[in-house]
N, C-alpha and C positions, 0 to 999 in steps of 0.2 A: 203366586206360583212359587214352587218350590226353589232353593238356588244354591248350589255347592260350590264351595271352593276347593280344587284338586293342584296337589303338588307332586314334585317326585325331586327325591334328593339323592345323593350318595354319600355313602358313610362307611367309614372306616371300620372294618368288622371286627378290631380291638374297641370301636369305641360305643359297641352298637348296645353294651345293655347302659352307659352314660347317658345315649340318645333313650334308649327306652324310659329309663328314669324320666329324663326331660320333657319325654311328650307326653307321658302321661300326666304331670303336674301340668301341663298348657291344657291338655285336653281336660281336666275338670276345670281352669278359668274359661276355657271356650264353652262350656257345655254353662258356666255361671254366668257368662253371658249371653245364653240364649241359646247357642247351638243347639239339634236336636239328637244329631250324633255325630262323633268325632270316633274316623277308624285309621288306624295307619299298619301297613303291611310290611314285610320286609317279601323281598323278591324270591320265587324260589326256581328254579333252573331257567333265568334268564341268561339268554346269550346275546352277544355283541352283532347285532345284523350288520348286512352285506350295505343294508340301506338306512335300514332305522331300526330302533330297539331302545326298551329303557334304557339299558346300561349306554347306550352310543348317546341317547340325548343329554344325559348327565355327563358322560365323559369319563364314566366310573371305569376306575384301575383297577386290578387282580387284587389288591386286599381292600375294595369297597365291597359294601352293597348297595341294593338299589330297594329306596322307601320309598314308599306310596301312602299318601294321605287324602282322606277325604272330609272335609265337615259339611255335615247336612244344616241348611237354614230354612226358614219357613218363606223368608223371603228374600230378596236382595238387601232391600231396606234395611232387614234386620241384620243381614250378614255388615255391613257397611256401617252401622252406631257401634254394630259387635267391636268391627277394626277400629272405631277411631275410639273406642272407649279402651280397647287393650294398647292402643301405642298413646295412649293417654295415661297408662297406668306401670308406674316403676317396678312393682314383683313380674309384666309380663316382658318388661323389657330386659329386665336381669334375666331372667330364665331365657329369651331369646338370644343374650348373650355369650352364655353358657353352654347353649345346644351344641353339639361339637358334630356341624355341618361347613360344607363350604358353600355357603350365598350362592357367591358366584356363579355354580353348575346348576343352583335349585331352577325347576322350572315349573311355573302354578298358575291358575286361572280360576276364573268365576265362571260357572256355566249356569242356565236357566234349564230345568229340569223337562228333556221331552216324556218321556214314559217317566212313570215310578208305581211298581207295583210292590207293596209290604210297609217295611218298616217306616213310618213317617207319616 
């Protein structure tokens, strides 16, 4: 069964074509590892809810934004040699060094895919 891993971070909107650079060199090592696609968004008129919202889950300030990623796997299995073969490997761990995100606020998960209709 299908299985993605989704994040959402917050980024400094000085730093965001840095970041843009950055994920796109991950996303062709995740796609060289197997992914089937790797998409990442930037937020466009998200607000601060009363209760919840990207930007409140991140904890994003007046000069972040809020990114959204997703990588498509075929399977979990495969997402899962994916990870330990990139925390295995020193160009993905430099480039995740370099990403100019704050860890801290990221928040990300593995989901098992109920619907999927199109690409994949």
């Amino acid at each position: 069964m299908a299985y993605v891993d989704n994040f959402v971070v917050p980024v400094k909107r000085s730093d965001l074509e840095s970041y843009r650079s950055c994920a796109a060199e991950m996303a062709r090592l995740w796609r060289k590892l197997g992914a089937i696609s790797v998409v990442e968004a930037v937020g466009d008129g998200l607000t601060w809810g009363k209760t919840t919202s990207f930007p409140r889950a991140v904890l994003a300030t007046d000069d972040e934004v809020v990114v959204m990623a997703t990588i498509l796997w075929r399977d979990k299995a495969q997402k899962e040699a994916a990870t330990a073969a990139a925390f295995a490997d020193p160009a993905m761990l430099a480039l995740m060094d370099r990403t100019p995100v704050d860890g801290a606020r990221m928040i990300w998960g593995g989901f098992e895919v109920l619907v999927q209709e199109g690409h994949g």
